[in-house]
C-alpha positions as CSV (number, residue, x, y, z in Angstrom):
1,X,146.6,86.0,119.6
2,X,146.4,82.5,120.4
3,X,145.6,81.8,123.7
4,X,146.6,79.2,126.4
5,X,144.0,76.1,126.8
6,X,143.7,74.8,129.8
7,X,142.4,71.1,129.3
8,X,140.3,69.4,132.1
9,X,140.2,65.8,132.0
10,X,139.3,62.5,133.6
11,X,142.4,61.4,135.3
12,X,141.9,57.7,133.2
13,X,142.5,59.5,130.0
14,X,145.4,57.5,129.3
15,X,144.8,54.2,130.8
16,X,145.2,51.5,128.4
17,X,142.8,49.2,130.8
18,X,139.9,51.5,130.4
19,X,140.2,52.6,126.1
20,X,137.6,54.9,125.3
21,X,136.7,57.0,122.4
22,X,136.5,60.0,124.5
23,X,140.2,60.0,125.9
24,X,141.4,59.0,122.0
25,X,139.5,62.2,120.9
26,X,141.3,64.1,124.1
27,X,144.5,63.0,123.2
28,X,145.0,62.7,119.5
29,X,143.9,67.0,120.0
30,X,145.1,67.9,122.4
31,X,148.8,66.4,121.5
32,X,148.6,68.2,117.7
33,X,147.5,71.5,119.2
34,X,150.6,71.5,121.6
35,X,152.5,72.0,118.5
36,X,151.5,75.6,118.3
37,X,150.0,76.4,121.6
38,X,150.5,76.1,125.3
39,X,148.5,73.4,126.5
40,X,148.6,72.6,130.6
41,X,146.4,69.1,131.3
42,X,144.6,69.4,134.4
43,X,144.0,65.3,135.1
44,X,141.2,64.5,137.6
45,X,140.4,61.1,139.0
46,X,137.0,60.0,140.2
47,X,134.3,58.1,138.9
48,X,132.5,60.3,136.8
49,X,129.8,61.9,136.3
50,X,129.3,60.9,139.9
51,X,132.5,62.1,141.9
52,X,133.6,61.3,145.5
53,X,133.9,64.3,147.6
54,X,138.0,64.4,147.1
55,X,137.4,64.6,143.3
56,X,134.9,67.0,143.4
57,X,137.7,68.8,146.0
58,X,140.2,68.7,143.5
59,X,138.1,69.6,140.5
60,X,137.5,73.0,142.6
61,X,140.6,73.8,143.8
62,X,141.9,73.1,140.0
63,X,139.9,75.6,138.3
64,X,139.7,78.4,141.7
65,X,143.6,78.1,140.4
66,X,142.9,79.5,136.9
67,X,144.1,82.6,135.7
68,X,141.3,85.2,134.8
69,X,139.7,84.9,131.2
70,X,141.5,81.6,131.0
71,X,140.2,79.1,128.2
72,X,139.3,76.0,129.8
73,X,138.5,72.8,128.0
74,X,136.3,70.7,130.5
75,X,135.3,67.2,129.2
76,X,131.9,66.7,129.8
77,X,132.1,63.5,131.2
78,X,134.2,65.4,133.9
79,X,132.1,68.8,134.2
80,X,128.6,68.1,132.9
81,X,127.6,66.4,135.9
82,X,128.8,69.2,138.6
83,X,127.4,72.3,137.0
84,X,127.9,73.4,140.8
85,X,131.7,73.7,140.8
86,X,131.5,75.3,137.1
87,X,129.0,77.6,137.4
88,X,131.2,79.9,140.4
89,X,133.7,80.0,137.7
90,X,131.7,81.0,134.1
91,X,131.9,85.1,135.4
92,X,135.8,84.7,135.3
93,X,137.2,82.4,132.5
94,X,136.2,80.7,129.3
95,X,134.1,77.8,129.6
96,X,134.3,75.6,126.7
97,X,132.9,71.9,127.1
98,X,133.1,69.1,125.1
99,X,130.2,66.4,125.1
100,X,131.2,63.4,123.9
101,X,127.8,61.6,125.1
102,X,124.8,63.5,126.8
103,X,124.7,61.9,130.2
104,X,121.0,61.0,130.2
105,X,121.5,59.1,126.5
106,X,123.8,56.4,129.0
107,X,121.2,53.0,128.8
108,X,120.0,51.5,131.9
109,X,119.0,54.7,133.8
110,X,116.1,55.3,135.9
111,X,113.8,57.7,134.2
112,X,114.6,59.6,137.6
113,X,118.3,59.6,137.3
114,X,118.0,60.4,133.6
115,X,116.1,63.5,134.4
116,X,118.6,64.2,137.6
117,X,122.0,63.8,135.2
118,X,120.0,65.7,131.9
119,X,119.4,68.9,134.6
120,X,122.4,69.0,135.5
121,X,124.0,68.9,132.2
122,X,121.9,71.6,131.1
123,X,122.9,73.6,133.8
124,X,126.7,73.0,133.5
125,X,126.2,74.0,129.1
126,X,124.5,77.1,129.8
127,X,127.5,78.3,132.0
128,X,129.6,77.3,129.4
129,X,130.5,79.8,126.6
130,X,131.1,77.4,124.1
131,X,129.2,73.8,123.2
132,X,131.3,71.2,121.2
133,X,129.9,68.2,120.0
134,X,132.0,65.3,118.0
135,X,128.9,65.0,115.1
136,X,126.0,67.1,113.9
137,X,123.8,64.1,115.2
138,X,125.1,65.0,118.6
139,X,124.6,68.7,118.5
140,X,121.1,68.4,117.2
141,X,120.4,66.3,120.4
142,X,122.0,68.2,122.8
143,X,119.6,71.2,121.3
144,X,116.4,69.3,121.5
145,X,117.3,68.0,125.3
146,X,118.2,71.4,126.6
147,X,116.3,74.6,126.1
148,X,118.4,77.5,125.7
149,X,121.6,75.7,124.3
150,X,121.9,76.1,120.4
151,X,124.4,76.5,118.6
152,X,126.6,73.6,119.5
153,X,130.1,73.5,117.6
154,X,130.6,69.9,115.5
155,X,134.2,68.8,115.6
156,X,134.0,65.3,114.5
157,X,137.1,62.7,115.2
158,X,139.6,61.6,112.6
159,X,141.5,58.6,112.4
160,X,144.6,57.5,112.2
161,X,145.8,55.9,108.5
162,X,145.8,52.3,108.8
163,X,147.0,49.1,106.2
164,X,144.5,47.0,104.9
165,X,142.9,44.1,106.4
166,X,143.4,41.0,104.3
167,X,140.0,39.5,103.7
168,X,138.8,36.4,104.0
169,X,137.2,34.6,100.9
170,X,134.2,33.7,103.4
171,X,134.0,37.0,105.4
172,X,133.1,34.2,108.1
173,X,135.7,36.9,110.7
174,X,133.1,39.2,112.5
175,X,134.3,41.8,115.1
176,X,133.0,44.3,117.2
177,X,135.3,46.5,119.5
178,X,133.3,48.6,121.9
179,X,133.1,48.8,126.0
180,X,130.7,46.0,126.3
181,X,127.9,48.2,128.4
182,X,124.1,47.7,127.1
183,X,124.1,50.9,125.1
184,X,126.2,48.7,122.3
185,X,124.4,46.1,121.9
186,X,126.7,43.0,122.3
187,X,123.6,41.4,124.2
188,X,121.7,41.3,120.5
189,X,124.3,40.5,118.0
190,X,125.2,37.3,121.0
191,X,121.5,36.3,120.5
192,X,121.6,36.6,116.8
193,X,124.5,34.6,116.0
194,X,123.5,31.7,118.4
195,X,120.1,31.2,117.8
196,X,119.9,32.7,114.3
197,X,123.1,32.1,112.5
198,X,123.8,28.8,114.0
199,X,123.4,27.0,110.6
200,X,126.7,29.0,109.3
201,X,130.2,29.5,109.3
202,X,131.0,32.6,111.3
203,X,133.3,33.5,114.6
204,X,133.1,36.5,116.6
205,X,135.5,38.7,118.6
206,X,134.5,40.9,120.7
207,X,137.0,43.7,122.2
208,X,136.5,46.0,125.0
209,X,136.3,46.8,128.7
210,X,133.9,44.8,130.5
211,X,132.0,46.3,133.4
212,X,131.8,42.5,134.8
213,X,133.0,39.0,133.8
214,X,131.5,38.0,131.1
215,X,130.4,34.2,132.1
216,X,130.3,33.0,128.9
217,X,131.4,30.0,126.4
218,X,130.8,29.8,122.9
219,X,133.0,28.1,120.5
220,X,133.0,30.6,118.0
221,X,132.3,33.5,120.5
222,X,135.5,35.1,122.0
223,X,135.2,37.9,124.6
224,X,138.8,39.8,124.6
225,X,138.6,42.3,127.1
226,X,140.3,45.7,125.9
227,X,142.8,46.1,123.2
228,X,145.2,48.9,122.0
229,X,148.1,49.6,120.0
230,X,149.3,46.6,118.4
231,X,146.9,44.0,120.0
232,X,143.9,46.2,118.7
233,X,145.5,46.6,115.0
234,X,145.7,42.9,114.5
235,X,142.2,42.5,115.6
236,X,140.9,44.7,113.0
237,X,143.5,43.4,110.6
238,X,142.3,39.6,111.2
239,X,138.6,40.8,110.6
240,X,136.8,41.0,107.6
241,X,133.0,42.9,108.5
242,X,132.9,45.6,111.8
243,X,130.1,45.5,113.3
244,X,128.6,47.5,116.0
245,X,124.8,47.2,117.0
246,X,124.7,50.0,119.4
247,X,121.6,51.8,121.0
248,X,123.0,55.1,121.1
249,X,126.2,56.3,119.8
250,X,127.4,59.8,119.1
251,X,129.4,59.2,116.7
252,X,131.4,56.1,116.7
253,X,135.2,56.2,116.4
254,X,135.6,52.8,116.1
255,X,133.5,52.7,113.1
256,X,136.4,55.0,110.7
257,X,139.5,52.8,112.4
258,X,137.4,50.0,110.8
259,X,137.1,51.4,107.1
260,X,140.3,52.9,108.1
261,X,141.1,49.4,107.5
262,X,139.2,48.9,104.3
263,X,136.6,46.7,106.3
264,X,132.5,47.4,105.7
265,X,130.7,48.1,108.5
266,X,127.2,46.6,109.8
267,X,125.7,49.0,112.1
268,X,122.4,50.7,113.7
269,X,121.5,54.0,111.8
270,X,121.5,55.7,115.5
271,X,122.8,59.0,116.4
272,X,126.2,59.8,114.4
273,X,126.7,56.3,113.0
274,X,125.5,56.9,109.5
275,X,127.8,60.2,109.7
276,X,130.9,58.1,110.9
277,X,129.9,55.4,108.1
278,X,129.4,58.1,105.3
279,X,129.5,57.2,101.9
280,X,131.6,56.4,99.3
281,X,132.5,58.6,95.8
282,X,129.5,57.6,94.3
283,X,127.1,58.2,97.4
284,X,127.0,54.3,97.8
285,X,127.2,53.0,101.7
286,X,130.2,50.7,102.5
287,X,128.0,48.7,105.1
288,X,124.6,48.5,106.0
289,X,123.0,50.8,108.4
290,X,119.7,48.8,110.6
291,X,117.7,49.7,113.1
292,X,118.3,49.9,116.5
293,X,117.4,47.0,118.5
294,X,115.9,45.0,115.2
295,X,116.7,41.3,115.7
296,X,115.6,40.9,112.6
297,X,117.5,42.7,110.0
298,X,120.4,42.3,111.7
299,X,120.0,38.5,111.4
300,X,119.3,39.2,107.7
301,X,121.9,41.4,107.6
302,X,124.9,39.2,108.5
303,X,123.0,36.1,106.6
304,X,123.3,38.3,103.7
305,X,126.8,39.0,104.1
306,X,128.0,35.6,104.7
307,X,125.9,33.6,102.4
308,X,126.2,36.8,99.4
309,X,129.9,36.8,97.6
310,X,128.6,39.6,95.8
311,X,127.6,41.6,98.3
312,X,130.9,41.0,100.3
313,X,132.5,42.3,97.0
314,X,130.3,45.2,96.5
315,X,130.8,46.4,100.1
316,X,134.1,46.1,100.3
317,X,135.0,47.6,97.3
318,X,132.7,50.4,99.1
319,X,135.1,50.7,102.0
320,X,137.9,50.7,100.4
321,X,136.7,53.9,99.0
322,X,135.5,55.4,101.8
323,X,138.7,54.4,103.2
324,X,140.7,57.2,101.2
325,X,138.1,59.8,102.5
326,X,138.0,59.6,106.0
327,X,138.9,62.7,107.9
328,X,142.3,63.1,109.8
329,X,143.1,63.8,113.4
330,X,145.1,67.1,112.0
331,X,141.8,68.0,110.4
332,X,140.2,67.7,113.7
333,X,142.6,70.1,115.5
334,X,142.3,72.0,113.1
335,X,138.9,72.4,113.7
336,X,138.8,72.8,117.1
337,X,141.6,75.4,117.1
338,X,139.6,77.5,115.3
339,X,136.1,77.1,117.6
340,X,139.2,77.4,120.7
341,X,140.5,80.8,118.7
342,X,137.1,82.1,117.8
343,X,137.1,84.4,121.0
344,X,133.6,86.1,121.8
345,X,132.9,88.4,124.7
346,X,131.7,86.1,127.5
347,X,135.3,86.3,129.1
């Protein structure tokens, strides 16, 4: 018997002015298991994982609402923060939350409000009957913050099928699409191409959401602000490397719409990047996976690529064929319909 899934969101999920890869992964799912189940979306706004008092209100009143042994999807950027309003509900219906990123793993915290916001999580997966993480990475750090959660559930993204960028001789066309926030990086790769690239031909686009202005002018530097449907496909289709220097990353969606795209990818080897990167037939990478935070080889990295014909032919011939292996979104539902279906006796 397939049950109904009750869905608990932030109420932003769809808001093209704040793209995430959270609300993709939301949608893209939740849309394809409509098809065969009945899905009710319980949208709550708020500023999460810190809610005003009428979010929190409504977040309560949503699930008290819920029928008995219910399944309820709660997104953890919406329910790992208020284990409190869960927790009364964990006796009564099926808990299943979906981390996309562990609160604490958020850069620029106090070591204070990391602890605060990593307690709380715990609290709100141990109610839960059922962990899900988007990468292997991710559930393996979820297990080593939290003592008593274990066996975490790995549904990783797909990605939608995508035409081929057309490259550039030079591959002089960086780009990097990601909410520009300190945990990915932009602040690094800025430094790098001013002060160590400067000698070469190269310009830079960034795209995402920005937290602030961005008081900034470079000629060759271009921040975008956020970009989806056709506006984000022509970035990525006037780019010739991706690159995404992030501190922490789950897994990194925006990594597969790249190679989607048959472009090779320059990226830090942290969390579930080198999953999302993967290899291609022959095992080879179709990027280059760095450190995080290594000034360095990044520098070397992208000097490589753009003064190296060869390697811009080797890698892309890389992607390319990592590009006809990339998991789909139906592959994802898939997936999750079967952690959604495998029913244990908690509710």
């Amino acid at each position: 018997m397939i049950h109904p899934l009750y869905a608990v969101l932030p109420g932003n999920v769809d808001d093209p002015a704040a793209p995430s890869g959270g609300n993709l992964y939301d949608r893209k799912v939740l849309d394809l298991l409509a098809a065969d189940r009945d899905v009710q979306e319980i949208l709550v706004d708020g500023t999460w994982p810190s809610p005003d008092t009428a979010a929190r209100d409504a977040l309560a009143a949503a699930l008290h609402d819920l029928p008995d042994h219910a399944d309820v999807l709660v997104d953890g950027l919406v329910g790992c923060g208020v284990p409190e309003i869960l927790e009364p509900h964990a006796h009564r219906v099926r808990l299943i939350v979906l981390v996309h990123l562990p609160l604490s793993d958020e850069t620029g915290l106090s070591a204070a409000h990391a602890m605060f916001l990593r307690e709380r999580e715990r609290r709100t997966l141990l109610a839960a009957d059922t962990v899900i993480a988007t990468s292997r990475a991710a559930a393996h750090r979820l297990a080593d913050l939290h003592d008593g959660v274990h066996g975490v559930a790995v549904v990783e993204p797909g990605v939608d099928p995508a035409p081929l960028a057309s490259p550039q001789p030079g591959g002089e066309r960086l780009l990097c699409v990601a909410s520009v926030t300190p945990r990915k990086g932009q602040d690094l790769l800025v430094r790098v191409l001013e002060d160590d690239l400067a000698d070469l031909d190269w310009s830079c686009t960034f795209v995402g959401a920005l937290a602030h202005p961005v008081p900034y002018h470079h000629p060759k530097i271009h921040f975008v602000g956020p970009r989806t449907g056709v506006a984000l496909a022509q970035a990525y289709g006037q780019a010739d490397l991706f690159v995404l220097p992030s501190r922490a990353e789950t897994y990194g969606m925006v990594v597969t719409e790249a190679l989607a795209r048959g472009l090779p990818v320059i990226a830090t080897a942290v969390g579930g990047l080198p999953e999302a990167l993967g290899t291609a037939p022959d095992g080879s990478l179709p990027g280059v996976l760095l450190p995080k935070d290594d000034r360095a080889a990044l520098a070397e990295a992208l000097r490589s690529w753009l003064t190296d014909a060869a390697m811009r032919d080797r890698l892309r011939a890389r992607a390319r064929a990592r590009r006809e292996r990339l998991p789909a979104w139906s592959d994802t539902a898939r997936r999750l319909g079967a952690v959604l279906d495998a029913r244990g006796d908690h509710a």
